[in-house]
N, C-alpha and C positions, 0 to 999 in steps of 0.2 A: 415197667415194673421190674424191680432185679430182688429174688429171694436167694440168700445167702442160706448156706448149712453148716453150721458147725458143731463142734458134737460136745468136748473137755473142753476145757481151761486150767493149763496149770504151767507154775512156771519151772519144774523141775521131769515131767512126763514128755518123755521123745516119741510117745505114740503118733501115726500118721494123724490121727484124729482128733487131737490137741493141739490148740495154740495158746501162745504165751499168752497173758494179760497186756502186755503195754502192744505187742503188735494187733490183741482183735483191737484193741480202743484205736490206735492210728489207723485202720483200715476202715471203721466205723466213722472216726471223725474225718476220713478223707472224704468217704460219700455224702455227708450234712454239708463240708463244703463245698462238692458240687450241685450242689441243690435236691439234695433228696429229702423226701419226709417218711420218718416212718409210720408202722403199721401193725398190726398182726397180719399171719398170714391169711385167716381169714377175710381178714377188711381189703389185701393188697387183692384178693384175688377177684372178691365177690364187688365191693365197690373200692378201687382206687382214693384216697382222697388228696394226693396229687399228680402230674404229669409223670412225674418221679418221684415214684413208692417202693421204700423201702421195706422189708420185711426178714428181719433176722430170727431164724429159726435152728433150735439145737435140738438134735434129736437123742434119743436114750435116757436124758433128764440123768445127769452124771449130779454130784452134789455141787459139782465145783464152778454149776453153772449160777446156784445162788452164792456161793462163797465170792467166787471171782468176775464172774461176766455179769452177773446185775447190777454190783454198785459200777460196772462201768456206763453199759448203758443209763442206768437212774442220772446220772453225770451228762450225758448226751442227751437227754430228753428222748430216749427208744425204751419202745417196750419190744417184748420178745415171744417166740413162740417153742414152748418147751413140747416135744412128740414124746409122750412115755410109756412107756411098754408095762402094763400094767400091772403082772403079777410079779415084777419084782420090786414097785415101789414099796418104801415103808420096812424091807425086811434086814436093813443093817449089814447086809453083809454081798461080797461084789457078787454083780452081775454077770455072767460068762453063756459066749454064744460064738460061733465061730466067726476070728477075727478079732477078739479081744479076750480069750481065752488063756493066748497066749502068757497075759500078764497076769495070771494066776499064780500065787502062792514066790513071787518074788515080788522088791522094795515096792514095785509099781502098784502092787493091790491095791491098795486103800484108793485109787481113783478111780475103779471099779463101784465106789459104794453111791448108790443112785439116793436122788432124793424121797424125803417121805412124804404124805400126803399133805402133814400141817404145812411144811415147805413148798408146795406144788400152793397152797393156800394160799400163802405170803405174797404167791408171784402175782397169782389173778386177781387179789385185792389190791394189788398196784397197776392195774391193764392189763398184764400177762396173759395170753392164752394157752392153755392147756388142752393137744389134740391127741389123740392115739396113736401107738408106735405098735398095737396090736397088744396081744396078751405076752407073749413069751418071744416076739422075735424071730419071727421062722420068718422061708422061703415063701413066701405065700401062694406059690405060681406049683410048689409040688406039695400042698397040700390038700385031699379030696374035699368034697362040698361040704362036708359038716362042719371038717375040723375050721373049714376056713370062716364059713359061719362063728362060727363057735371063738376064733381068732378074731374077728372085726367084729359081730357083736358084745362080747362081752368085754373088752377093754373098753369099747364104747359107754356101755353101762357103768362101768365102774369108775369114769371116769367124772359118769352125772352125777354118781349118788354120790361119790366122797366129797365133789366139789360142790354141786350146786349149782351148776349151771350147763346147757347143752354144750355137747359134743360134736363140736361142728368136723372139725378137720382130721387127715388122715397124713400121716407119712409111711409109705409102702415100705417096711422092712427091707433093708441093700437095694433100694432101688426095682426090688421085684412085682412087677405085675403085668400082667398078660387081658386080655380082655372078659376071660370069664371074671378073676378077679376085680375088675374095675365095675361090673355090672353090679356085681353081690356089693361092693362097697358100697353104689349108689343104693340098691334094695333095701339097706338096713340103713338109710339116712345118710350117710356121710353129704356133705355138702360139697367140700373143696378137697382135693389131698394130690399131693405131690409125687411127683413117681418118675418112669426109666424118660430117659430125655427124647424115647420113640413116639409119634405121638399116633395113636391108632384109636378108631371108632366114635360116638358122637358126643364124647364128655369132655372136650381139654379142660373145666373144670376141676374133674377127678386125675388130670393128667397133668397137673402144671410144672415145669421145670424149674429147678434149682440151682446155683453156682454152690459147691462144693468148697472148700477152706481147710488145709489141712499144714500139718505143722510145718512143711516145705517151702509154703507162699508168701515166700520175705517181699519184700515193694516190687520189685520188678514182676513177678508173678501174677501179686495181686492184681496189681495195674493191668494185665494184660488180662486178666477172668473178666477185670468189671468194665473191658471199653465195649462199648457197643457195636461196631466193625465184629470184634472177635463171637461176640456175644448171639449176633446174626448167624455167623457161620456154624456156630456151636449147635445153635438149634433146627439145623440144616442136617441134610446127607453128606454135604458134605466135611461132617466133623471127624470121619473116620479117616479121611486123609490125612485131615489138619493131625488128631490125636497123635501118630505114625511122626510125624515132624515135631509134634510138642515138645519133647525133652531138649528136642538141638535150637528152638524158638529164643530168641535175646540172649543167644553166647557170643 
């Protein structure tokens, strides 16, 4: 199983967390021709339904994932898994949290502006899955037991009533979660959710790892995130070496 993360789509935004349209579709179309099938995240994690399962996931729900990244996948035969952070779907104007704050109030804002709920609709009446990215985007791992309650159930919620259907999956804001967090996630239902690439206590379930895509990873890159050789060590201890030599890797 290989789950990818990506966040924008745009062909004009030099954010880390944006890629262009024509390189996510050759990165997409590279994996269908080594035999992958996709999936949502749920299904890649809970039942596979092939050897090689694909599961493309964007997290933050940016607009530009239905502007740009769906009629690509629709084009490839994937569906996708949008993680959205609840209280700011639907409000029209950008989103900011530390890390993409930065592109507040210059040319870049307007990729800022998340999608709304009719549009989150659109996706899951075509297979899309829609999982929680929490309420507001915090740290999860320094927030006390209410608020963190309070952060994984009620995006949970909000995400049944607007849609209509359960809330299965989770993506841990930045990668944060520590084991109190992963307990409470399970306590209030979460089923599957993705999180730090450490894998600790008896969920990997609630612990599944993801390869990350960011606007850096031209073909040489990519090809090295998705071989499976690298993709072992990655989720290994010993990826703290490898990381330390990453930047000098295929010069």
């Amino acid at each position: 199983m290989l789950v990818l993360t990506y966040h924008a789509v745009s062909e004009r935004w030099p954010a880390a967390l944006s890629v262009i349209p024509d390189r996510l579709e050759w990165q997409l179309r590279t994996l269908l021709d080594r035999g992958y099938r996709g999936a949502t995240f749920t299904e890649a994690v809970s039942a596979p339904p092939a050897p090689r399962t694909l599961a493309v996931t964007f997290d933050d729900a940016y607009r530009s994932v239905l502007r740009l990244a769906f009629p690509i996948l629709c084009r490839l035969g994937l569906v996708g898994t949008v993680f959205a952070p609840t209280d700011f779907i639907g409000r029209e104007r950008p989103m900011a949290w530390p890390g993409i704050d930065r592109w507040l109030g210059g040319p870049h804002e307007p990729e800022l502006i998340p999608l709304s709920w009719t549009e989150l609709g659109v996706l899951v009446e075509t297979g899309w899955e829609i999982g929680s990215h929490t309420r507001t985007h915090p740290y999860l791992t320094r927030l006390d037991d209410e608020r963190l309650q309070d952060e994984l159930i009620a995006s949970k919620e909000a995400c049944e009533a607007r849609l209509g259907l359960p809330c299965r999956s989770l993506a841990y804001p930045f990668g944060d979660a520590d084991e109190r967090v992963v307990a409470t996630a399970a306590a209030v239902g979460y089923e599957v959710a993705t999180g730090p690439r450490r894998r600790f206590g008896s969920r990997p379930d609630l612990l599944c790892p993801r390869m990350a895509v960011y606007h850096t990873d031209d073909r040489r890159r990519f090809a090295r995130k998705i071989s499976p050789s690298i993709r072992r060590i990655w989720a290994s201890p010993a990826w703290r070496f490898v990381a330390r030599l990453e930047p000098h890797l295929g010069r």
